[in-house]
C-alpha positions, 0 to 999 in steps of 0.5 A: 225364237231361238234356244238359249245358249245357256243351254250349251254354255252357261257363265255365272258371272260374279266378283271374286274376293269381294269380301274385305274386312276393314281396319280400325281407325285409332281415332279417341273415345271420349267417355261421357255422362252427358245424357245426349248420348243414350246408355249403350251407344256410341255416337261417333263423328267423322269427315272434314265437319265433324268438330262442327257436327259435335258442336251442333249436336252437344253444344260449343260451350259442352265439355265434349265440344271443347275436348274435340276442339283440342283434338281436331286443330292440331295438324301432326308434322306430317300434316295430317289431324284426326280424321274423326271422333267418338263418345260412349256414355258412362251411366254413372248416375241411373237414368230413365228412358227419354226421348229428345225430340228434334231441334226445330222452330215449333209452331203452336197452330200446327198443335191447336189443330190436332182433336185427334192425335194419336201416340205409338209408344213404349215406355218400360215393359209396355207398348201401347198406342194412344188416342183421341188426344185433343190439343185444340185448347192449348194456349202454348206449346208448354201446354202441348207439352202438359196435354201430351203428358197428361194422355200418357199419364192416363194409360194406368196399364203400363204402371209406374213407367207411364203414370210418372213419365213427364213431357216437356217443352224446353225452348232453351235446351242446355246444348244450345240449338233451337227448341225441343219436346222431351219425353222422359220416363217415369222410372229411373233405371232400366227401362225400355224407351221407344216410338214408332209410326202410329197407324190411325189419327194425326200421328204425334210423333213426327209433330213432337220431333220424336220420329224426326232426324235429329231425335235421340231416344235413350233406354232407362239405364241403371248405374254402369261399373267403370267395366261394364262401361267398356264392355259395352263402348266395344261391344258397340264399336271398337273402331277406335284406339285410346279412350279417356273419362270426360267426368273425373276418376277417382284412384279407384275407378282409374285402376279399375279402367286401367285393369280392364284395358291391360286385359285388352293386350295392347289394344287401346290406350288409356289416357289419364290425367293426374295432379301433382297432389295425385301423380304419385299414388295413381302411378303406384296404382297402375304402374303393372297395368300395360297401356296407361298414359299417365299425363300431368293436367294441372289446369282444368280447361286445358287437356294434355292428357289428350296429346298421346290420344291427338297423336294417335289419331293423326298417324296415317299408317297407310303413308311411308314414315308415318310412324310418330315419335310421341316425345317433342310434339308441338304446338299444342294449346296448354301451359307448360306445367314442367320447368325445371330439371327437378320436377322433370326428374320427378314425374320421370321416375313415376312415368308421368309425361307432361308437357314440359319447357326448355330454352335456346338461346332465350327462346322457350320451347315447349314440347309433350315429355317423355311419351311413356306407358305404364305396364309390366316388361312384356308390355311395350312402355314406349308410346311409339312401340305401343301405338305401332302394335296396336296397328300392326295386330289389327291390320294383321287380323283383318288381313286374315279375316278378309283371307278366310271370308274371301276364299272358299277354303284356306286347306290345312296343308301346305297351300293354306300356309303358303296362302296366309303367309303371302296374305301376311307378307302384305301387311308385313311390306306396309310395317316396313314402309311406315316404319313399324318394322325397322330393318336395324342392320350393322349399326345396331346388332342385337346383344347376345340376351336377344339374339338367344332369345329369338333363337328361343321363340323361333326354334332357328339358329338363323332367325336373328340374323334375318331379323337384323338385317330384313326387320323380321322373321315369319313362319305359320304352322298348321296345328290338330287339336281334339275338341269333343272328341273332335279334330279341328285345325288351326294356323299358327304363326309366329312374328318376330320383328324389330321394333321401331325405337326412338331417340329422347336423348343425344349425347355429343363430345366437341373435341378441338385439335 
């Protein structure tokens, strides 16, 4: 045996900077009724498959199946579709607990066999494991389904949760699919549901399909505000960038969603449909809540409205030039519902995109109009400015956060400012690429309002000029505040970028000599 080295040299080993925060996807959100989503939960679908495991799990004739089958066939001009989808549920009627057990081929004799099953659930405010369930005399599986109920039933303790409680076997689920045990609560509103392991006797809970892959178990819910709703789809996961309401709004509701998603500060996208008989007050509405996608849908089985969502979720900002313009896209499954310059004036001065139809030389050419957000000044109305801010404060934070995660302190001196700058000055590099930030140059100064306005914000008489020519300007500064008594510090930095803005319009002059 000989000494350790380590008892002269000793080298920890370890992978520096291994923290990494990710970046949200801005793929669309899909608010839903449809009780297979359980209250408080997201059920989000991703990778090449994904329209086929929303249709296995909802059903190809389900309104979400024929939503994401419009979302996920379009292929961008880029050639890139929407890497992914997500539903939250909005409890708009209360619901009890309910467990939806797998979908499978059920087998009568694998039931007839149990004289000893045994049960370990929770239903409401009690847990409870049930015993010495007897299923030898069941003539079906309908009567597997009443024996089982009858032994939840019986459990008096566990009050009303348990006594109403109702188990079904349904062999046609409306989803479609193979059949399904289904246990539902005896009290609708909030009411805790849920199954696990028993630890004696034939455990009916893998026999059900309720502790199988595949189940779903859903808490008692009572009804959810439009706000609480989307309180509760971020609280859940805020992977996604525009959401929308399957069941339809009232003006109420919508303004309601709207104020909510202002108050976000140009995090998501809002996507409404409207009518014609509702175009107008819904506008009127919103017309102050920032980030509001306004799109005349006047056909119930097909989704314009979900065309700015599409887009969206198509753009790979990882790639140069990948920023979209949202007007003249093509190639989408609906009716053109604008056709003349008279309804396009209209819908123009409500800020109601629609996909709208123009000809060339007898051929009619049909393209998403006019790509417009709802909102005050300070909010960016364009789609294109919209989506592209959204990525970049995203991208930004998480940069920051993975900076703060990774290192062992960022001092407040000026080694942290130099260190959040260079940490910034990545993403700043991939804005440029992508086209976020655009380097305007001499062809397209800023007017005198602007440049003193930059001038202003950045407390630099050089700012506008590096804005105009490098695409942005970018400073951090190291800030004391006194909290109980207390002086903490914190990065301040400030942005300022040229935008990327699109071209709707050309005017051009032929001029013969």
């Amino acid at each position: 045996m000989a000494i350790p080295q380590q008892e002269y040299v000793n080298i920890t080993s370890g992978e520096g900077a291994a923290q990494s925060v990710g970046v949200r996807q801005l793929i669309g959100r899909l608010m839903t009724d449809n009780v297979l989503v359980p209250p408080g939960t997201v059920k989000e679908f991703k990778g090449g498959a994904y329209l086929t495991q929303v249709g296995a799990y909802f059903g190809t004739s389900s309104a979400e199946y024929l939503r994401a089958q419009f979302y996920a066939s379009w292929i961008s001009k880029d050639i890139n579709a929407a890497p992914g989808i997500s539903f939250g549920r909005w409890v708009d009627t209360a619901q009890a607990g309910v467990i939806y057990g797998a979908q499978a081929a059920y087998l009568l004799a694998t039931f007839t066999a149990v004289t000893t099953g045994t049960l370990n659930l929770t239903i409401g405010s009690h847990t409870h494991t049930l015993t010495g369930i007897d299923l030898s005399a069941a003539g079906s599986l309908a009567a597997v389904a009443a024996d089982i109920q009858t032994a939840i039933r019986a459990y008096s303790t566990g009050s009303t949760d348990w006594t109403a409680a109702t188990v079904a076997y349904v062999a046609s689920p409306t989803q479609g699919g193979a059949p399904q045990f289904v246990l539902t609560g005896g009290v609708t509103g909030p009411e805790p549901m849920g199954i696990a392991a028993a630890g004696s006797g034939v455990d009916l809970g893998p026999l059900l399909g309720w502790l199988n892959a595949g189940a779903i178990v859903g808490q008692g819910s009572a009804v959810e505000t439009i706000t609480d709703t989307l309180d509760t789809t971020q609280d859940v996961s805020n992977n996604f960038g525009s959401f929308l309401f399957i069941p339809a709004l009232n003006q109420s509701q919508v303004t309601e969603a709207a104020l909510w998603n202002n108050s976000q500060n140009v995090l998501y996208m809002f996507m409404v449909g409207v009518t014609a008989a509702n175009a107008s007050a819904i506008s009127a509405a919103v017309a102050n809540y920032g980030g509001v996608a306004l799109t005349l849908s006047p056909l119930a089985n097909e989704y314009p409205e979900m065309i700015p969502m599409t887009v969206l979720a198509a753009t790979d900002y990882t790639q140069p030039n990948s920023v979209q313009n949202y007007m003249f896209q093509t190639a989408f499954p609906v009716t053109p519902s604008v056709t003349n310059a008279t309804d396009k004036a209209t819908y123009d001065d409500l800020d109601v995109n629609y996909y709208g139809q123009t000809q060339s030389a007898g051929q009619f050419i049909s393209f998403y109009q006019t790509g417009v957000l709802t909102g005050p000044v300070s909010s960016p109305s364009d789609m294109n400015t919209y989506a592209n801010e959204q990525w970049l404060k995203d991208a930004m934070a998480a940069a920051l956060l993975t900076l703060l995660l990774s290192l062992a302190e960022v001092s407040a001196n000026a080694q942290g400012v130099s260190q959040i700058l260079a940490v910034m000055q990545g993403v700043i590099n991939l804005a440029l690429s992508n086209g976020t930030i655009t380097i305007r140059g001499a062809a397209n100064p800023f007017d005198a309002t602007e440049q003193l306005f930059i001038q202003q914000i950045t407390n630099s008489n050089t700012a506008a000029a590096k804005v105009q020519n490098s695409g942005y300007w970018v400073d951090c500064v190291i800030v004391p505040e006194v909290v109980d008594d207390v002086t903490k510090y914190f990065a301040e930095y400030t942005l300022v970028y040229a935008q990327d803005n699109i071209i709707r319009f050309i005017q051009g002059r032929d001029v013969l000599v």
